[in-house]
SEGU-235878 format. One record per atom (N, C-alpha, C): x, y negated, z negated. Coordinates in steps of 0.2 Angstrom, whole numbers, plus 5000, padded with zeros to 4 digits. Atoms other than C-alpha are relative to their C-alpha. Example, Ala and Ser with C-alpha at 12.3 -4.5 7.8 and 13.67 -1.06 7.14 Angstrom:
! SEGU-235878
500450065000/506250224961/500449945000/499650065001/506850054964/499649954997/
END
This chain:
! SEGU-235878
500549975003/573144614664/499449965000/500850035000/571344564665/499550004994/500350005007/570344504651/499350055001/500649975002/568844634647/499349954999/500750075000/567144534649/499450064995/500649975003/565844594636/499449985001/500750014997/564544544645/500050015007/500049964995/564144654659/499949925007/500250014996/563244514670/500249914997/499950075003/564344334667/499249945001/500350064996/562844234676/499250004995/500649995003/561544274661/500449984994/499650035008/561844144645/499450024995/500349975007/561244144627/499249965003/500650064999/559644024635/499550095004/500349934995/559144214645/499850054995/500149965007/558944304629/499150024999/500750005004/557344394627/499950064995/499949955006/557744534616/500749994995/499650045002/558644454604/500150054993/499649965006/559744574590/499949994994/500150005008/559344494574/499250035000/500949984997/557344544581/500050064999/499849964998/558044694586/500250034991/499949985006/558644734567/499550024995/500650005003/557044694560/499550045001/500449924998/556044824570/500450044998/499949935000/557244944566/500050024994/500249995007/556944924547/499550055000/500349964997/555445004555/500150065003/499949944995/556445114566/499850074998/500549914998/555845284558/499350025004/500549984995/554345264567/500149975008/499849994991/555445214584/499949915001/500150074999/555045014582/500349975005/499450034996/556644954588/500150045007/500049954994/556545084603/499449985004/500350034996/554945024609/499949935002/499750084999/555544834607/500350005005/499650014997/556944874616/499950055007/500349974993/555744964632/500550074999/499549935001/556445134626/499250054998/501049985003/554345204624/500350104998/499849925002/555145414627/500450004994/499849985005/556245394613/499649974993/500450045004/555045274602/499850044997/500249955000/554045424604/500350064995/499349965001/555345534599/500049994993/499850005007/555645454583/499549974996/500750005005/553945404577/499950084999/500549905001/553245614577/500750004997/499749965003/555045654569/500549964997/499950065007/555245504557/500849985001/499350054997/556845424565/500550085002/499749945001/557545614568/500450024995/499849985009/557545654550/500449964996/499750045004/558345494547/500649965001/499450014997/559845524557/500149955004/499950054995/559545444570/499949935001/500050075002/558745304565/500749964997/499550015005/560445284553/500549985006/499649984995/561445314570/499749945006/500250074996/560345174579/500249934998/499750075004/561245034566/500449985007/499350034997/562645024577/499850005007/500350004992/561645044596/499749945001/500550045001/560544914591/500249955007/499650054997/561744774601/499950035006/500049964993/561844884615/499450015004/500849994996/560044924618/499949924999/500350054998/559644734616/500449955007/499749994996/561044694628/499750025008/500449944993/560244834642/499349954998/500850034998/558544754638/500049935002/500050084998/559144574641/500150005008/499949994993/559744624657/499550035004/500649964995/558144724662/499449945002/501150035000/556644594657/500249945001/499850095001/556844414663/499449964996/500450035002/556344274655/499549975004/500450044996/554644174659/499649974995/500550035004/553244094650/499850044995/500349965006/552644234638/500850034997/499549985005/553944274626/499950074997/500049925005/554444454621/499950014994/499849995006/554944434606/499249994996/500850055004/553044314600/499750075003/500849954999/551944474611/500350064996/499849955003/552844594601/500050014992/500250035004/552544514586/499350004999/500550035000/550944464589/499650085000/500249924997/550644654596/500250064991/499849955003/551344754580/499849974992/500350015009/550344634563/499249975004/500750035000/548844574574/499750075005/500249994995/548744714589/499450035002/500749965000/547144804583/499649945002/500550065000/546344614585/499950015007/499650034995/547144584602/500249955001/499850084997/547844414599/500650035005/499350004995/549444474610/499750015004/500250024993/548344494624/499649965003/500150074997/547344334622/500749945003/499250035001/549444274619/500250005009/499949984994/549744354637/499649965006/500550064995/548144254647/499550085000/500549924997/547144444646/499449994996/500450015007/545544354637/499650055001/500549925001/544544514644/500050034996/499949975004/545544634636/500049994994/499950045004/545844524622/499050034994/500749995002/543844524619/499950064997/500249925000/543644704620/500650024994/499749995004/545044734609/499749984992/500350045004/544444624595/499450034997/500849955004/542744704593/500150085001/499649935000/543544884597/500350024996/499649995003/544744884585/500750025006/499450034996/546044864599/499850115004/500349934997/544945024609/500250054995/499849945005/545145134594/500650015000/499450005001/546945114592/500250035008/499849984995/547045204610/500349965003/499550064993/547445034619/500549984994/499650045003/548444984605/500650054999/499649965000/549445144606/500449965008/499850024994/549545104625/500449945001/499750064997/550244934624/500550014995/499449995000/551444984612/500750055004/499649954994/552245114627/500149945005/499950054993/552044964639/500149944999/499950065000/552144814632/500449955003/499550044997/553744754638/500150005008/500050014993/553244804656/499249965002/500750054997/551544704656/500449924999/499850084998/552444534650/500550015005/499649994994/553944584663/499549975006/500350004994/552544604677/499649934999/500350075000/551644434671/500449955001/499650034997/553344354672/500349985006/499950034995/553744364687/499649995004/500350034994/552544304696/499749914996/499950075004/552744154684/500049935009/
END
């Protein structure tokens, strides 16, 4: 008998970790409006449960116990590099209308224009809540 390995991919340790569970909890305190969903690069259903307030409550309630497994799939998706998920996420969801997460990122353009914008009328700040976790990704790898 073969022992069951709960960790799909042995060759990624706790040091690979950029969607980390306890982080993952904390958004989801948020999750009727889909936090933990769009932390964990899930933006269609983020969606989802922002417009119908965690689906009436359920769902949100029903994401306690997924939480592991979606950060899990997200660790496995995003690899580490110099910008940290967890800080532009952070950075992204108490300053985002500013832009400091995309001064945080190296975007001092966007950054500016954010800033005096009000993070483009919330429209870019909508947008990098859907994409966030695919702009630090693509700034990662080319680390």
């Amino acid at each position: 008998m073969t022992a069951h390995n709960a960790n799909p991919n042995p060759l990624r340790n706790q040091a690979e970790v950029t969607h980390p569970v306890l982080v993952g909890y904390l958004f989801w305190i948020l999750g009727f409006v889909g936090a933990h969903r769009f932390y964990f690069g899930k933006p269609l259903t983020g969606i989802l449960w922002f417009f119908t307030g965690g689906l009436l409550l359920v769902g949100w309630i029903v994401d306690a116990f997924f939480i592991p497994a979606m950060a899990d799939e997200a660790n496995q998706r995003y690899p580490n590099g110099r910008i940290d998920y967890t800080v532009t996420w952070v950075l992204l969801t108490f300053l985002g209308l500013f832009g400091v997460h995309r001064f945080y990122m190296g975007k001092i353009g966007t950054g500016i224009i954010y800033l005096v914008s009000g993070g483009l009328f919330g429209i870019g700040y909508a947008y990098d809540v859907c994409t966030l976790n695919e702009q630090v990704e693509e700034l990662n790898r080319f680390d």
